[in-house]
DRENFIKE-771342 format. One record per residue (C-alpha): residue in three letters; z negated, x negated, y. Coordinates in steps of 0.5 Angstrom, whole numbers, plus 500, padded with zeros to 3 digits. Layout:
BEGIN
+--------+-----+-----+-----+
! residu !  pz !  px !  py !
+--------+-----+-----+-----+
!    ALA !   Z !   X !   Y !
...
+--------+-----+-----+-----+
This chain:
BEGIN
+--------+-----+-----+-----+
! residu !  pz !  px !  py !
+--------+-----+-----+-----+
!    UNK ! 295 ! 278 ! 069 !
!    UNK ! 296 ! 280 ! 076 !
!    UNK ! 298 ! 288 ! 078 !
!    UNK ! 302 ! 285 ! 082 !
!    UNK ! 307 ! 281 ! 078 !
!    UNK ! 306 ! 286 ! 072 !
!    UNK ! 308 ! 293 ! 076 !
!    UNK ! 306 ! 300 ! 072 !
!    UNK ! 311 ! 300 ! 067 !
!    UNK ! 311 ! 304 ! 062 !
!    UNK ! 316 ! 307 ! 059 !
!    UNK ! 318 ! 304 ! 052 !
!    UNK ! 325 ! 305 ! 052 !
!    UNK ! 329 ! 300 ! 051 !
!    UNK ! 336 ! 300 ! 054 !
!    UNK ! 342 ! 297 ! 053 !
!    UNK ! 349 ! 296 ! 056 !
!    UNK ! 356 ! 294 ! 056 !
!    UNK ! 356 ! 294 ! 047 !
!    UNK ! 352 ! 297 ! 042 !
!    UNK ! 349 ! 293 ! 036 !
!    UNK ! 353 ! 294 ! 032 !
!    UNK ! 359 ! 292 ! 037 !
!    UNK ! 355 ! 285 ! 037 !
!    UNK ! 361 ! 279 ! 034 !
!    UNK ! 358 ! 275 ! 029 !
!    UNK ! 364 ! 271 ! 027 !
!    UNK ! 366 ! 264 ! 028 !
!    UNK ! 374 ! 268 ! 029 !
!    UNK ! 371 ! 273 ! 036 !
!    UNK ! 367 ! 267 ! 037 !
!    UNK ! 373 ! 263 ! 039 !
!    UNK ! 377 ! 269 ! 042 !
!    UNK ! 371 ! 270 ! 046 !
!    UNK ! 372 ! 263 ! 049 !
!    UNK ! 379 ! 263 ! 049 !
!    UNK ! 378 ! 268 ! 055 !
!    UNK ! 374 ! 264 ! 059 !
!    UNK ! 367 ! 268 ! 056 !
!    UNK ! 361 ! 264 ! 055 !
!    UNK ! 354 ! 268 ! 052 !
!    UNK ! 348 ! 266 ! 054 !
!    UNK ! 341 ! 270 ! 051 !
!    UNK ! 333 ! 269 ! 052 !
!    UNK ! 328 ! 269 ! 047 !
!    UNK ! 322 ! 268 ! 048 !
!    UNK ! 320 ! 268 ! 040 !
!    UNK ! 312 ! 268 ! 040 !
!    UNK ! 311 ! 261 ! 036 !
!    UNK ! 316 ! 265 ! 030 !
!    UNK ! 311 ! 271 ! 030 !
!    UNK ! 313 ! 278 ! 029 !
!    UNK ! 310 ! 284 ! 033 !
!    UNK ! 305 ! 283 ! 026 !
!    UNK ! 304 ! 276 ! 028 !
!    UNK ! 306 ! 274 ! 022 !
!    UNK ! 310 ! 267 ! 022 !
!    UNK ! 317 ! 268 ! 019 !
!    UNK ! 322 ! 263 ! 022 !
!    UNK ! 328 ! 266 ! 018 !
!    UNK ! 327 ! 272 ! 021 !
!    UNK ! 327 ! 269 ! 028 !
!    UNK ! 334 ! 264 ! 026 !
!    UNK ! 337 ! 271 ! 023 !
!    UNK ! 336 ! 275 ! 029 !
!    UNK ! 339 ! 267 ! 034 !
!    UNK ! 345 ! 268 ! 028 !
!    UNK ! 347 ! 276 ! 030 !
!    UNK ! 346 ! 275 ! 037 !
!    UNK ! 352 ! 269 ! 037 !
!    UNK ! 350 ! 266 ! 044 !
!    UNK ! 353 ! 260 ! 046 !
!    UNK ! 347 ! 258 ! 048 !
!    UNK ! 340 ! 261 ! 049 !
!    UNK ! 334 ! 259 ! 051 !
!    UNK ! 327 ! 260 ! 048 !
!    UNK ! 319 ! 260 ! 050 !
!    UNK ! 313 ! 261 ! 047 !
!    UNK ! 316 ! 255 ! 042 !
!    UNK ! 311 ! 250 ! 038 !
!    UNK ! 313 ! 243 ! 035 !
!    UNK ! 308 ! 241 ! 030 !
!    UNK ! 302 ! 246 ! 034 !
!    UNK ! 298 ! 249 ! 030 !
!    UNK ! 298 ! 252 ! 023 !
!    UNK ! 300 ! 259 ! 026 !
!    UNK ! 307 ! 256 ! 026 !
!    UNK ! 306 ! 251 ! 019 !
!    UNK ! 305 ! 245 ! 024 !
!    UNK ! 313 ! 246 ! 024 !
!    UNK ! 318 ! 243 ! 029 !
!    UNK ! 320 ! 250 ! 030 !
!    UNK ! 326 ! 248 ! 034 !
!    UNK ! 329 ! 243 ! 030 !
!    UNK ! 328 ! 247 ! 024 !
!    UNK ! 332 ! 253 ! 028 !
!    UNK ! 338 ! 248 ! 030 !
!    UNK ! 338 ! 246 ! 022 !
!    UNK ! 338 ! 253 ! 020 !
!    UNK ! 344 ! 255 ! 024 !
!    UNK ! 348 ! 248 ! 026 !
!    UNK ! 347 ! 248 ! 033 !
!    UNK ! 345 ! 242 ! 038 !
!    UNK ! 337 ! 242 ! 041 !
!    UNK ! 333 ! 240 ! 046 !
!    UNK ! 325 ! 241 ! 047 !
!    UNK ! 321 ! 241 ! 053 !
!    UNK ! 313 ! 240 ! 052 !
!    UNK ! 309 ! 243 ! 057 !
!    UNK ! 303 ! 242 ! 053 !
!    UNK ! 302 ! 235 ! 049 !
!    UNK ! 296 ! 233 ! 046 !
!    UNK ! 293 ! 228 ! 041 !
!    UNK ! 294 ! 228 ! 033 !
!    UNK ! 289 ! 231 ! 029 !
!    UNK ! 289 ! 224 ! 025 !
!    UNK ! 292 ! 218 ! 026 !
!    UNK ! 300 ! 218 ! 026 !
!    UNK ! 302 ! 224 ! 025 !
!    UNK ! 306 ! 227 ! 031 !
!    UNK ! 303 ! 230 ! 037 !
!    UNK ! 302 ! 237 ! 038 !
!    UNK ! 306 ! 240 ! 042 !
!    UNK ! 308 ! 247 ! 046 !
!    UNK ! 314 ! 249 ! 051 !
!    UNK ! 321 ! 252 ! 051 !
!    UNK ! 327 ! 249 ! 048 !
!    UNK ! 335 ! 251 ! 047 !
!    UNK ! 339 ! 252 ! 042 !
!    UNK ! 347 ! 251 ! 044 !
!    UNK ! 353 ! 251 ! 040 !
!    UNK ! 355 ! 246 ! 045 !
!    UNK ! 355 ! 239 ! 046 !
!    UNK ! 348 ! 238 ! 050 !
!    UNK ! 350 ! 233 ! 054 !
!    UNK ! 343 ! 231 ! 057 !
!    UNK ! 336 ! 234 ! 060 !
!    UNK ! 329 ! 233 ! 062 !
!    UNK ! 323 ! 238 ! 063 !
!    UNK ! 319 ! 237 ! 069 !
!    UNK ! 312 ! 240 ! 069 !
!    UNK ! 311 ! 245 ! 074 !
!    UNK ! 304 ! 246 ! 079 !
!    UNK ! 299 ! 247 ! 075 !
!    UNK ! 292 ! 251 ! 078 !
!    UNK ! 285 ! 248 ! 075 !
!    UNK ! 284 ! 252 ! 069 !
!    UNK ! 291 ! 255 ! 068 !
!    UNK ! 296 ! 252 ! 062 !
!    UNK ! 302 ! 248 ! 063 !
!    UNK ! 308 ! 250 ! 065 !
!    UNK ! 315 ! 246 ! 066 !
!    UNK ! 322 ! 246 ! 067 !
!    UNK ! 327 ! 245 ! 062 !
!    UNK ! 334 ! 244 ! 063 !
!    UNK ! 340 ! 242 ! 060 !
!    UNK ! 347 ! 240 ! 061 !
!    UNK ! 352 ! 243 ! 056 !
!    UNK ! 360 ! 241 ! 056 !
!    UNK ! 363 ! 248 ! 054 !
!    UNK ! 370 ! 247 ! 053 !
!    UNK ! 370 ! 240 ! 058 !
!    UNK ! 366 ! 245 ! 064 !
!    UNK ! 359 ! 242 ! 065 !
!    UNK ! 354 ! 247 ! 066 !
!    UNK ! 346 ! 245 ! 067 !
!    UNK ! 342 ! 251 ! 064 !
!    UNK ! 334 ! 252 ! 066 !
!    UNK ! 328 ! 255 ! 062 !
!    UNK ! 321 ! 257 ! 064 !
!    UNK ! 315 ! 261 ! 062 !
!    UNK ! 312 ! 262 ! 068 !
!    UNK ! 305 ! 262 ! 069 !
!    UNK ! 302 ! 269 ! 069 !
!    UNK ! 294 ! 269 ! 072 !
!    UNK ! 296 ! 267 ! 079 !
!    UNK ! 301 ! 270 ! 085 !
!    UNK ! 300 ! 263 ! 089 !
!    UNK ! 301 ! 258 ! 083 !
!    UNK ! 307 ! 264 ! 080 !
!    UNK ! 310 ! 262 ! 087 !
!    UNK ! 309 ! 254 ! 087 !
!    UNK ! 312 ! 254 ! 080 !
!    UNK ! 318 ! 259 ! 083 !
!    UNK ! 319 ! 255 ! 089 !
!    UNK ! 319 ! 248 ! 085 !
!    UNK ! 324 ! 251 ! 080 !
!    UNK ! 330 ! 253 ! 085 !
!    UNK ! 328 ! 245 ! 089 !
!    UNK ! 330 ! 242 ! 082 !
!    UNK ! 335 ! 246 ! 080 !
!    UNK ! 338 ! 246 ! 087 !
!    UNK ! 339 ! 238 ! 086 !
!    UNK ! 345 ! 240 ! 080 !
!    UNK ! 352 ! 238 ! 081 !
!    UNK ! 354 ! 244 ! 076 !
!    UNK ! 354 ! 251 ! 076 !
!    UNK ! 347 ! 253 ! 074 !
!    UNK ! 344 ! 259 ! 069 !
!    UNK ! 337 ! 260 ! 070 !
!    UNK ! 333 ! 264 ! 065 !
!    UNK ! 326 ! 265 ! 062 !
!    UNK ! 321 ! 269 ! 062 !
!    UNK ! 318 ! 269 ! 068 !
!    UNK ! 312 ! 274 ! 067 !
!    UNK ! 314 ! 277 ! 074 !
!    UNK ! 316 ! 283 ! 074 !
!    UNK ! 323 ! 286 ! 079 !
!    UNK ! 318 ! 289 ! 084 !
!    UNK ! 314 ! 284 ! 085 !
!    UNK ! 316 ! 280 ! 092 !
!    UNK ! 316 ! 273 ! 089 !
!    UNK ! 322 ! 275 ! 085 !
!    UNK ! 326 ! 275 ! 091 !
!    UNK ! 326 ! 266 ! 091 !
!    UNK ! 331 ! 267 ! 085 !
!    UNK ! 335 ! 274 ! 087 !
!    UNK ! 336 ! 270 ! 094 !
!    UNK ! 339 ! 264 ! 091 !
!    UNK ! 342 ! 268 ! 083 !
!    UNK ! 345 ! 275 ! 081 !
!    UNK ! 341 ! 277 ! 076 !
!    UNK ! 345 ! 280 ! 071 !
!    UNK ! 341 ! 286 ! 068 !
!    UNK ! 341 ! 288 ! 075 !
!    UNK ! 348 ! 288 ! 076 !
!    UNK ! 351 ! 290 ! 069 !
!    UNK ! 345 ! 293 ! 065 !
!    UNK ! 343 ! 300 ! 064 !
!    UNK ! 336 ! 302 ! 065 !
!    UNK ! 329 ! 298 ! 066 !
!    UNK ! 331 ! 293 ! 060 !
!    UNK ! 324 ! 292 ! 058 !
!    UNK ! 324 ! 287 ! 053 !
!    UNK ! 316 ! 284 ! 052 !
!    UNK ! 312 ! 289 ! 047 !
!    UNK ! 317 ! 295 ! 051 !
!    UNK ! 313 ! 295 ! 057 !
!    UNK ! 314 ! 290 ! 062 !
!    UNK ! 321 ! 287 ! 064 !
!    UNK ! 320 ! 279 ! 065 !
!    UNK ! 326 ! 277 ! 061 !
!    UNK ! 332 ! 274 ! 065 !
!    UNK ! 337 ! 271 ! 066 !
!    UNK ! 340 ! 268 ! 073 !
!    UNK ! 347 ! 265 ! 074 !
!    UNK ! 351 ! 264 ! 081 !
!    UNK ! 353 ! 269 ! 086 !
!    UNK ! 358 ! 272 ! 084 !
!    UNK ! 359 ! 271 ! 077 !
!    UNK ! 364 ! 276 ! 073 !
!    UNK ! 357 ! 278 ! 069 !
!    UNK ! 361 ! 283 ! 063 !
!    UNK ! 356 ! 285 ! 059 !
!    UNK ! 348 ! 285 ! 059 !
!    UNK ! 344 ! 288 ! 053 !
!    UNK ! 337 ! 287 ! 049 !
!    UNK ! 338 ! 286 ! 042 !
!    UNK ! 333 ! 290 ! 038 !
!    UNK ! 328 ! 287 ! 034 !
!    UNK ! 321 ! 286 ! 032 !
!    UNK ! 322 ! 278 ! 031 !
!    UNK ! 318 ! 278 ! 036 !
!    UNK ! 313 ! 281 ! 042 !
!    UNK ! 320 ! 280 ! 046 !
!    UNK ! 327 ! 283 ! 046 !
!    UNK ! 333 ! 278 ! 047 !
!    UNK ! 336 ! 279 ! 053 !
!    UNK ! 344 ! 277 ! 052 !
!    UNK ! 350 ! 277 ! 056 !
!    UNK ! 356 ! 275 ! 056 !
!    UNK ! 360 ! 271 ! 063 !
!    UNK ! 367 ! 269 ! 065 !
!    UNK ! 367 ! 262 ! 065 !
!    UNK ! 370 ! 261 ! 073 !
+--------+-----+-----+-----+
């Protein structure tokens, strides 16, 4: 990992804004009042393929903890479709969206061959999961280093309420300062195309010191940035690479990292008023 982009972090605090835990709505009827007024939440969660901070695969817990944060939408990384046996040769993102009744989308970066003959293809990459209509997405590879693993673009476009609203979603690589930047520079190129407000949100192996940030802080708000409180580390509470992105000037009301040890990672949340 570059010194770079990692930075020398080490507080393991981990903060939050705006709401406590147990302020987080979790019923159907905040659900809707929420919406009423305009306010979508959003969260990204990198699951580490359903492992907790144990490695040890328990999806349940992972579904439990996507279920208290009561995200409209969230995107998710490190997310394995019939992978390895670390993850029981799950379709870990479909299994999830059963779980908890929400629509999916998935986007493999990596792809390889069956171990037999027709079984499904082993697959790694992102995914999201939204209490909305996904109306269509796609995932695009991104610049790929010799020796380096694949990383792409996942976006989604999501009918809120009759309001389009493309979300993107990446793991970015993290070996490479100038394969990070081809990657950050093909991510605001693609999203750049979109007719609908964008939210971009990932893991993106970068901490807010390292330069490269700035093609996204130029372009998005970063909402820890604008409403949270402290560092925000969210990976094994060292780092903050966790982020969520939405257009200049959006009415960002609240940012916050859900508590857990569901996974090397903490949820980053936050609540917007829809414009």
């Amino acid at each position: 990992m570059s010194i770079s982009r990692r930075g020398l972090l080490g507080a393991t605090a981990v903060a939050m804004a705006g709401v406590g835990l147990a302020a987080i709505p979790a019923s159907a009827t905040v659900e809707k009042r929420r919406i009423k007024r305009g306010v979508i939440r959003v969260a990204s969660f990198n699951i580490h393929y359903g492992a907790g901070a144990d490695n040890v695969f328990d999806l349940q817990h992972v579904a439990e903890v996507i279920e208290a944060i009561d995200a409209d939408v969230i995107g998710l990384q490190e997310v394995d479709k019939f992978f390895r046996p670390r993850s029981n040769w799950l379709d870990t993102a479909s299994e999830l969206a059963k779980m908890l009744g929400m629509h999916h989308a998935y986007g493999p970066n990596i792809d390889q061959d069956p171990l037999e003959e027709g079984q499904p293809r082993r697959q790694y990459g992102t995914a999201f999961l939204s209490r909305w209509p996904i109306l269509e997405s796609r995932n695009t590879h991104l610049p790929l280093y010799a020796g380096s693993e694949p990383r792409g673009l996942l976006e989604a476009v999501v009918d809120i309420q009759g309001k389009r609203v493309r979300f993107g979603n990446s793991h970015m690589q993290h070996t490479s300062d100038a394969e990070w930047q081809e990657q950050a520079d093909a991510i605001v190129n693609l999203l750049g195309q979109s007719a609908e407000p964008v939210v971009f949100l990932g893991d993106t192996n970068a901490v807010p010191a390292f330069g490269g940030i700035k093609t996204f802080t130029d372009r998005y708000d970063d909402v820890w940035a604008r409403v949270g409180i402290g560092e925000g580390l969210s990976a094994d509470n060292k780092w903050r690479f966790d982020y969520v992105f939405v257009p200049k000037g959006t009415d960002v009301r609240s940012a916050w990292l859900m508590c857990t040890d569901a996974s090397d990672h903490q949820p980053l949340v936050t609540d917007l008023l829809l414009s």
